[in-house]
Structures are given as structure tokens and as C-alpha cells.
Backbone as a ProteinNet text record, in pm:
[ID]
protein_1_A
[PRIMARY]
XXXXXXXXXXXXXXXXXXXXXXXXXXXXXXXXXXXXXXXXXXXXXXXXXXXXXXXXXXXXXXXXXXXXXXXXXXXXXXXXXXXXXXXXXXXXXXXXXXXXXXXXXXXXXXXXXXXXXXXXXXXXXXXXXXXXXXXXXXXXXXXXXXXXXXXXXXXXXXXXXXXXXXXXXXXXXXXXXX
[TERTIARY]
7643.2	7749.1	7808.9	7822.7	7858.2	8004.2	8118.7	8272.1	8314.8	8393.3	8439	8615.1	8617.5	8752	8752.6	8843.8	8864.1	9027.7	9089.7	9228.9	9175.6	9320.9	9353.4	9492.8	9424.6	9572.2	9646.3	9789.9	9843.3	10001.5	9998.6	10051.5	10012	10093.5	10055.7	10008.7	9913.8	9894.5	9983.8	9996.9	10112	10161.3	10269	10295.9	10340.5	10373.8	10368.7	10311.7	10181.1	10059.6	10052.9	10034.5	10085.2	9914.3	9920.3	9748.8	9751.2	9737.6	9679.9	9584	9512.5	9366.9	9343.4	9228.5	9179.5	9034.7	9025.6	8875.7	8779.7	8649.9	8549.6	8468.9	8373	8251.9	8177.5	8079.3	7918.8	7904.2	7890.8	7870.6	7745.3	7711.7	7569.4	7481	7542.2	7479.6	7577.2	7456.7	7498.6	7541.1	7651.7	7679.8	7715.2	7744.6	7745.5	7873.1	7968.2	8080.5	8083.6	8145.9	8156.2	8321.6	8284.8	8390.2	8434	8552.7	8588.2	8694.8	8693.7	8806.7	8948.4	9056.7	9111.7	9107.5	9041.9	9072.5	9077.7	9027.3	9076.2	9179.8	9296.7	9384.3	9510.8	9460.8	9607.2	9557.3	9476.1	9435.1	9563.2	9587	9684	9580	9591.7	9508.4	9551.6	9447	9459.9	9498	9492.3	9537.4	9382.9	9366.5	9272.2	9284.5	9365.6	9444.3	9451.1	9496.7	9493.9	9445.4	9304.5	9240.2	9130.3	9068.8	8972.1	8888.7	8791.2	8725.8	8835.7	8872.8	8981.4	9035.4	9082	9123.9	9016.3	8893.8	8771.9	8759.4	8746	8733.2	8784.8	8932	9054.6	8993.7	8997.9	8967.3	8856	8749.6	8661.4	8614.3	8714.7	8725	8669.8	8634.1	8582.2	8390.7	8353.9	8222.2	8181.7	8296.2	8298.8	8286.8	8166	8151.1	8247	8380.1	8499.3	8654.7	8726.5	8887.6	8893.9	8949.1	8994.8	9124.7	9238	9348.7	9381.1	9310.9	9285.3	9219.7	9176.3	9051.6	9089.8	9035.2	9063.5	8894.2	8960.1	8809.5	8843.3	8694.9	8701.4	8595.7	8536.2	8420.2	8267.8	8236.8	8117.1	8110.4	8252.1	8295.2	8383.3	8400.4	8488	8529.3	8650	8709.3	8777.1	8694.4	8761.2	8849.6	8995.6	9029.7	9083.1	8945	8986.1	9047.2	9107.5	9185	9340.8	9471.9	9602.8	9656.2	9696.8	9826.7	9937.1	10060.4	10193.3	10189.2	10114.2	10118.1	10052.2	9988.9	9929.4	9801.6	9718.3	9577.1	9508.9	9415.9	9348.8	9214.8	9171.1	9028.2	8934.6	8866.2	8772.1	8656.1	8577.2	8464.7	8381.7	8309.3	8268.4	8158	8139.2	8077.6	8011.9	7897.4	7866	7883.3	7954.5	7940.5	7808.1	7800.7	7742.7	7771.9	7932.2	7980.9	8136.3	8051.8	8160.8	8235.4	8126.3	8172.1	8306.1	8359.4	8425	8567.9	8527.1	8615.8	8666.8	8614.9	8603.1	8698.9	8660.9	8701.7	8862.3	8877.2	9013.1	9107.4	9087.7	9136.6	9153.2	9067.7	9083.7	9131.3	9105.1	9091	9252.6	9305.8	9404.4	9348.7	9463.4	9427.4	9391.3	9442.9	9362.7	9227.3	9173	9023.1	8946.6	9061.2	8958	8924.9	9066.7	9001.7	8929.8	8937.1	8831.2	8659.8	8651.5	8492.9	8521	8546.8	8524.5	8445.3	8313.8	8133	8127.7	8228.2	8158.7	8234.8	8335.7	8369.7	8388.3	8300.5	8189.7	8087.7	8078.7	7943.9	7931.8	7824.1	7808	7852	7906	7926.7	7865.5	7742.6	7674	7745.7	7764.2	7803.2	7711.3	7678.3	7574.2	7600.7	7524.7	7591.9	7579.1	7608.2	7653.7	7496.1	7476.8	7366.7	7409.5	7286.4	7289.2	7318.8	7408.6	7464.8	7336.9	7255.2	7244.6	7320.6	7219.5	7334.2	7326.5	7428.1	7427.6	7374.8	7328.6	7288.6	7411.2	7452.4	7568.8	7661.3	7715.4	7824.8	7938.6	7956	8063.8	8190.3	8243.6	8337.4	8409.8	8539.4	8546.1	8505.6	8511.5	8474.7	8627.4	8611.6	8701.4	8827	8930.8	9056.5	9095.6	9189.6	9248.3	9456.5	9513.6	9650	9760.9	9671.5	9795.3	9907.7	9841.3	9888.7	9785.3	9826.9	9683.4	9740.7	9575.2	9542.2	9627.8	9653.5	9681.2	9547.5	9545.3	9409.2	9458.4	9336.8	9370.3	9235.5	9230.9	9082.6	9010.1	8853.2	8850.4	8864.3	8820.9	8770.1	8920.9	9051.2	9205	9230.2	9248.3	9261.6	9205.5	9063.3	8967	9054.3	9056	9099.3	9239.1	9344.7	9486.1	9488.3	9377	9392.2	9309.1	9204.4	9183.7	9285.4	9348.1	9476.3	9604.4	9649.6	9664.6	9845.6	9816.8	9881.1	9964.1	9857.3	9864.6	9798.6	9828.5	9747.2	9591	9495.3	9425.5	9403.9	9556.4	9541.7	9624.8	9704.6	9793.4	9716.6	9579.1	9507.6	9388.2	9352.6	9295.7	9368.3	9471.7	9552.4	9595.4	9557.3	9603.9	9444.1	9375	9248.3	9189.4	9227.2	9200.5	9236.1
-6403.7	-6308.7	-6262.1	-6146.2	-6093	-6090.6	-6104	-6088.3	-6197.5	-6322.3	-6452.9	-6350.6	-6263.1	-6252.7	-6123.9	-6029.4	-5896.2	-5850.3	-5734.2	-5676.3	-5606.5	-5587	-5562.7	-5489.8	-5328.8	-5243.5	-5170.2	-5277.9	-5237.2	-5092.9	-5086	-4969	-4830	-4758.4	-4631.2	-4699.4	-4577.9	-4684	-4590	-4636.9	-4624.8	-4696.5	-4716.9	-4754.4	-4900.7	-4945	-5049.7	-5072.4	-5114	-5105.9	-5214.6	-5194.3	-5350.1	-5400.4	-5522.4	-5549	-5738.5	-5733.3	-5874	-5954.8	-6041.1	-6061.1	-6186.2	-6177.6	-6273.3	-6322.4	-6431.2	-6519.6	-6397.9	-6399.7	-6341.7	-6413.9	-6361.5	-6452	-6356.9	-6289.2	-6198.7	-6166	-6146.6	-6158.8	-6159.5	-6262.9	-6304.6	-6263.7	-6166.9	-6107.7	-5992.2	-5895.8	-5737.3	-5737.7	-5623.1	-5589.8	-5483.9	-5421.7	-5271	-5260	-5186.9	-5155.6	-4978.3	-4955.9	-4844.4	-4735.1	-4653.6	-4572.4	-4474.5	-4486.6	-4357.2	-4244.3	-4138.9	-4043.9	-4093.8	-4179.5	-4250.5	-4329.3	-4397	-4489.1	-4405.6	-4284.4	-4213.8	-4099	-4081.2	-4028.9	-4137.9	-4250.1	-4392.5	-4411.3	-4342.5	-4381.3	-4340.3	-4376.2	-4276.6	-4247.8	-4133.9	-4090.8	-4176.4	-4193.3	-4259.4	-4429.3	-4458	-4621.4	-4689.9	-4770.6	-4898.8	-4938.1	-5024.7	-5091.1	-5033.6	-4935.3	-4865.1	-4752.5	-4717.8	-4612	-4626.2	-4504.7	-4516	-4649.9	-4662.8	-4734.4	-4913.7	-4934.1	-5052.5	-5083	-4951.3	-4965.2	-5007.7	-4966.1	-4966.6	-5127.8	-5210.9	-5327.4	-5428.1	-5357.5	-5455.6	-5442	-5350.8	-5371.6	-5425.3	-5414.2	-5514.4	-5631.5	-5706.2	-5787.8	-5927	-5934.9	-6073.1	-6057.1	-5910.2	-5913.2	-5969.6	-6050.8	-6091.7	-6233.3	-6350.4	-6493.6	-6509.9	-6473.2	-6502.6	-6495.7	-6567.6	-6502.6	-6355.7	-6275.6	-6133.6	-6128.2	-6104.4	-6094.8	-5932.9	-5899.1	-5745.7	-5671.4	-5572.1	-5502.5	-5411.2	-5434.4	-5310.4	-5255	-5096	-5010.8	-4906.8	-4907.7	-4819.5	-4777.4	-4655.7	-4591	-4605.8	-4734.1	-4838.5	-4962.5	-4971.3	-5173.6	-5170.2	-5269.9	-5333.2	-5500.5	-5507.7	-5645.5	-5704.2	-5818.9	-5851.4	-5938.6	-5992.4	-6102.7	-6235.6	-6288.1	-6424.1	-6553.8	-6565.2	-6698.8	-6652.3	-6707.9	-6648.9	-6739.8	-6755.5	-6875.5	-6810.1	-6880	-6837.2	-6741.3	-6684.5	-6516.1	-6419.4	-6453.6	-6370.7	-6348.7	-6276.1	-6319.8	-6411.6	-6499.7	-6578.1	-6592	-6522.1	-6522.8	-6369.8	-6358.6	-6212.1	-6248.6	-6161.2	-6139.8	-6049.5	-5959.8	-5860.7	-5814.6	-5665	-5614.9	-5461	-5420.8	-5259.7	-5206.9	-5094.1	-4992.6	-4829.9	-4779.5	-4670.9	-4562.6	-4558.4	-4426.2	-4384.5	-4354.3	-4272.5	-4135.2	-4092.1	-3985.8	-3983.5	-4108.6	-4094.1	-4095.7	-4192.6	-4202.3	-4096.3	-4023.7	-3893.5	-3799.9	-3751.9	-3710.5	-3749	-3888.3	-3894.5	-3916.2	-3859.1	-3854.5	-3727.5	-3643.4	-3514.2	-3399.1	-3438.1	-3348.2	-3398.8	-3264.3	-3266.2	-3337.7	-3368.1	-3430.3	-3338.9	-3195.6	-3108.4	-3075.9	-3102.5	-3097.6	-3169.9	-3324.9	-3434.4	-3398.1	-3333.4	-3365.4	-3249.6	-3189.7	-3042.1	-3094.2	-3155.2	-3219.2	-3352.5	-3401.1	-3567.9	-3586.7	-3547.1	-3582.1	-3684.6	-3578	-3629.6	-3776.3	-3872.1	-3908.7	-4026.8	-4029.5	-4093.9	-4137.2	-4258.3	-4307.8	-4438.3	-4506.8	-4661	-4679.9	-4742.3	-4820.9	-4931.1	-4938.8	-5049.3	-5173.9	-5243.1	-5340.1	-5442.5	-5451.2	-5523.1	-5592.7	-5697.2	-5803.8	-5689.6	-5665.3	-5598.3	-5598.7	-5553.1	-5538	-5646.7	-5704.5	-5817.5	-5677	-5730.7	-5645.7	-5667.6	-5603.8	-5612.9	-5631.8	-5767.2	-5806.2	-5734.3	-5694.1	-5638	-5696.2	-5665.3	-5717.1	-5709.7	-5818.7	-5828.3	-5915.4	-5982.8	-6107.3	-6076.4	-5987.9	-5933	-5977.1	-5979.8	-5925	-5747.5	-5709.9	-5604.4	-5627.1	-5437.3	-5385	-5310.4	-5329	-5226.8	-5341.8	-5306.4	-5312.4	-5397.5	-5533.8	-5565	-5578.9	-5505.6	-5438.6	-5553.8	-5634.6	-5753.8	-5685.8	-5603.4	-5552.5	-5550	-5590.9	-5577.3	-5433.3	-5413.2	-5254.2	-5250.1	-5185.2	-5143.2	-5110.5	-5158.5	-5137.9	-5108.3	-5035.5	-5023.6	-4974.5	-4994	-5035.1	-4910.8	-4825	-4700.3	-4658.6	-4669.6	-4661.4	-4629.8	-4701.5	-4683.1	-4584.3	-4540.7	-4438.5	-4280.7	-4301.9	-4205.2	-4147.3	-4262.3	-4231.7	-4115.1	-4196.6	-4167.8	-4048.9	-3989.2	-3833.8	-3743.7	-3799.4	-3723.3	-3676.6	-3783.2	-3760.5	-3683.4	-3643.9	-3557.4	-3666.5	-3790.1	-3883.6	-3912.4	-3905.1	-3858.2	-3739.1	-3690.4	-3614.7	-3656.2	-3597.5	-3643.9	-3671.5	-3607.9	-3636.4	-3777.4	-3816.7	-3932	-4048.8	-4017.7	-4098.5	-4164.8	-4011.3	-4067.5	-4141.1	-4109.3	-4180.3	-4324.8	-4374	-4465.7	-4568.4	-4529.6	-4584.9	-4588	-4490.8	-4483.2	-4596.5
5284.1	5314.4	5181.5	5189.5	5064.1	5039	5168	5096.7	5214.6	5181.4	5266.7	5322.8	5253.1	5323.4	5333	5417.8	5392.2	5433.2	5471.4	5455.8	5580.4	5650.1	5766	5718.4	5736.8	5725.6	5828.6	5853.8	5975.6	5930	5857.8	5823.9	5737	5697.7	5648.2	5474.1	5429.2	5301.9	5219	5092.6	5025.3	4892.5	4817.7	4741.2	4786.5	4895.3	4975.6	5079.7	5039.9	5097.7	5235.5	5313.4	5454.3	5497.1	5501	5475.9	5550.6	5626.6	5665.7	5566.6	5497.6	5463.9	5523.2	5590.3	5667.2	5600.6	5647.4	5656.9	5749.6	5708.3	5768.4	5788.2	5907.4	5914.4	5987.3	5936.5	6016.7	6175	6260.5	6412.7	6385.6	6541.3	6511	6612	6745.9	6820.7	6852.4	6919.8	6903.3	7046.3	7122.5	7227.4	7290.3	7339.9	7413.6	7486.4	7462.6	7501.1	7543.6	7633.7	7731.8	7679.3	7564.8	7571.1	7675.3	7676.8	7780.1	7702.7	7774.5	7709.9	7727.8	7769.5	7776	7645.3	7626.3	7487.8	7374.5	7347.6	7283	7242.5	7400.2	7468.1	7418.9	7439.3	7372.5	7254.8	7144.2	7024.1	6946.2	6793.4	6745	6610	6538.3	6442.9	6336.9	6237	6112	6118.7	6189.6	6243.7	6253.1	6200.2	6203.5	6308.9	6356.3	6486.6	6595.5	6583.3	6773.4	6754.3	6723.9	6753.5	6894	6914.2	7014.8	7077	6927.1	6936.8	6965.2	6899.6	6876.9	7025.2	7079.9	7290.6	7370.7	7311.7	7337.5	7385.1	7245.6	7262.3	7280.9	7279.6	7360.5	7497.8	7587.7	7763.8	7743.4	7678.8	7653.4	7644.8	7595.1	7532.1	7628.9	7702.8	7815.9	7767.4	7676.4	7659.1	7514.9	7449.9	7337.2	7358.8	7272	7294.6	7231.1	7174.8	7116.2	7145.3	7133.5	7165	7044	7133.1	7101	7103.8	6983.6	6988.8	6930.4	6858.9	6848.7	6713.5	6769.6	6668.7	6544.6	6434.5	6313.2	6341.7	6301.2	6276.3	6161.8	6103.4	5986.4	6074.1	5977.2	6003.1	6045	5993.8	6020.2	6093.6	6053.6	6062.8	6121.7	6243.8	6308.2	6267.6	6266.6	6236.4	6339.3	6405.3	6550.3	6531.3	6557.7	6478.6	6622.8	6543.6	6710.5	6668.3	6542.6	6549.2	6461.7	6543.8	6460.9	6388	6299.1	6251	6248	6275.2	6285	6328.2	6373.2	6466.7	6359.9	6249.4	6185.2	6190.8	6192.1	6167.4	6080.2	6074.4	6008.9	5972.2	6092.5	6074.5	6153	6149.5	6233.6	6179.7	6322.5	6304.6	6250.9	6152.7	6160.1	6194.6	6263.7	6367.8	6280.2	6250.4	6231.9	6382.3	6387.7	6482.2	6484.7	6579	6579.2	6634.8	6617.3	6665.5	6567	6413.1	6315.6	6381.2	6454.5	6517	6619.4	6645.6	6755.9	6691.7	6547.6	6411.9	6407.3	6355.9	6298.6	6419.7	6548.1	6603.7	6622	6630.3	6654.8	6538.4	6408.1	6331	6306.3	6333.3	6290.5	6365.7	6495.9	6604.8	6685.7	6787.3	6883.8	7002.5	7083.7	7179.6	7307.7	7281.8	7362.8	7353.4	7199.6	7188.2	7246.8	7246	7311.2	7439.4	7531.5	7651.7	7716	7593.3	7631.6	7628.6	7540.9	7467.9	7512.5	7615.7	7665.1	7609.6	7654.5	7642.4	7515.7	7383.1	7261.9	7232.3	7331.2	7327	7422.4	7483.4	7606.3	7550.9	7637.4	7604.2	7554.9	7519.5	7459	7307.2	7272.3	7116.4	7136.5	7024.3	6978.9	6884.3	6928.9	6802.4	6778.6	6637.6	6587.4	6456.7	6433.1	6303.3	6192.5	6146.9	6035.7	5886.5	5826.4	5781.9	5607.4	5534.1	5470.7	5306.7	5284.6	5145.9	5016.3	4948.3	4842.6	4719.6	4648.1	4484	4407.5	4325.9	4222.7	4144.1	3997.5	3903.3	3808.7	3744.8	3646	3664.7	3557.3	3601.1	3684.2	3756.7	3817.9	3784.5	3683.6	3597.3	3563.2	3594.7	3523.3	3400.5	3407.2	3205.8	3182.8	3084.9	3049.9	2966.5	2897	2889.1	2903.2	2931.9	3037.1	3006.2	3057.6	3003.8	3081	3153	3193.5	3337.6	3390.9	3530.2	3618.5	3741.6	3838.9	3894.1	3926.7	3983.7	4116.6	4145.4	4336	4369.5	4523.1	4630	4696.5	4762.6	4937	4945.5	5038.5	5137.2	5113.6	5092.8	5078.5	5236.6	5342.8	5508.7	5517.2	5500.1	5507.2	5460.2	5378.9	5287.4	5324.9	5343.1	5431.8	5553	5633.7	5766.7	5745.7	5657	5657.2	5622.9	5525.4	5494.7	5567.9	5641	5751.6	5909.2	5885.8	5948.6	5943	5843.3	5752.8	5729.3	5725.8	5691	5569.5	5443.8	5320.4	5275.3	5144.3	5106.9	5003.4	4972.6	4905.9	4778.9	4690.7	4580.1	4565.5	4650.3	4666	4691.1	4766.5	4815.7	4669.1	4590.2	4454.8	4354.7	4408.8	4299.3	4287.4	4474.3	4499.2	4451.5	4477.3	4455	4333	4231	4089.5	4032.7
[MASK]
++++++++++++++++++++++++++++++++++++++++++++++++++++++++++++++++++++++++++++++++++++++++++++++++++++++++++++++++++++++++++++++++++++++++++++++++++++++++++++++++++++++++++++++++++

């Protein structure tokens, strides 16, 4: 496995960036979940947490060999998170998806579009273990400098989403990631 932990962004990103990071661990079998135009009707745009897909696999959730307490989605990847401490997240599963498109749609698009074009917003989501990362070659170390301040992050898939949303703008968004 290529990353033991990852970030869970439950707010707007920003100069105070709001981020869960949890333990990860691969999913080890694939499953088929049933979108409807509805889960993308209670989606809200630019949200990890309660978008389409994410409603999707909450009503879902009895087709998971796991406790489901609730879903992040980026564009590829779903983060299921089935164990809490103190009420926070602790741990998730991760899942590749096969419907960016539905991403996409509910980030970009009105909700009169949606329910004009259901169709494109219907249909099966595949979820499948997630694909085995190639190594880089190199001590993975930064280069460069080092000026005794850590960088700001935020997730790129977060970031993506939020300015397709028209959440932030995109130069706020390079800037945040630069």
C-alpha cells in the first residue's frame, strides 16, 4: 500500500483548512451500488461528505462487509470510514469508483439540470479495491530549500471539487496548493 493514512475534508478549504486524517487500509472486494436521481437532488456541490455518490453509499450501506459511519468522495476514490474514536474518524476503507461523471455533474451543474438529465445520473457505481500505486524512484525526500515553515496542503480532488463548485476561485486554489 502506498499511503497508511489519508485526510478527510469536512469543510470549505481555505486558510483554515478542516481535515479529519485517518488510518487506511485497501478494500479487498469490489461491489455495485444503485444511484438514483435523488442522491444527487440531497447532494450539496463541492462537499466530499454529502455529495451524490457519498448518499449513494450511505442507503447502501448493509452492501458493505463493514460498519459504515459515512463516506468521503473525490473524483476516483471513495473513503468509507468504519471505525470512530471519540466520535472522530479513525480508520476507512478505500474504494476506486467508476462514475467521475456523476462528480462532475454535481459540482458543476443546477439542480434543474439534474432533474432534466436524470439518465446521466442513474445507474450502477462500481466500487473496486483501488489500483496498486507505482514507486517512484528516489529517496523521497523534498528538494529544494528548507526555510523552517511547513507548506499548507490540501488535498488536490478537495480543491478540484471546491472550484468546480464555484466555492473558491482558481487562483486561490493555486495558491493554496503551490
Amino acid at each position: 500500500m502506498r499511503y497508511t493514512t489519508a485526510k478527510i475534508h469536512y469543510g470549505p478549504p481555505g486558510k483554515s483548512d478542516l481535515y479529519w486524517r485517518v488510518k487506511i487500509s485497501n478494500a479487498s472486494k469490489s461491489l455495485v451500488l444503485s444511484a438514483k436521481l435523488f442522491h444527487a437532488l440531497n447532494g450539496h456541490a463541492g462537499s466530499t461528505i454529502a455529495c451524490a455518490i457519498s448518499n449513494c453509499a450511505m442507503e447502501h450501506k448493509t452492501l458493505f462487509s463493514h460498519p459504515v459511519h459515512f463516506v468521503a468522495v473525490t473524483k476516483t476514490r471513495i473513503l468509507v470510514v468504519d471505525k470512530l474514536k471519540d466520535g472522530a474518524p479513525a480508520h476507512a476503507v478505500r474504494y476506486a469508483h467508476n462514475r467521475p461523471d456523476i462528480v462532475d455533474i454535481q459540482d458543476t451543474k443546477s439542480k434543474r439540470f439534474m432533474k432534466k438529465h436524470a439518465a446521466l445520473l442513474e445507474g450502477d457505481v462500481t466500487l473496486s479495491p483501488p489500483p496498486v500505486a507505482k514507486t517512484r524512484a528516489g529517496d523521497g525526500r523534498a528538494k529544494g530549500p528548507y526555510n523552517g515553515r511547513k507548506r499548507a496542503f490540501a488535498h488536490r480532488g478537495a480543491l478540484q471539487r471546491a472550484v468546480r463548485a464555484g466555492l473558491i476561485s482558481k487562483p486561490v486554489a493555486q495558491a493554496i496548493a503551490a
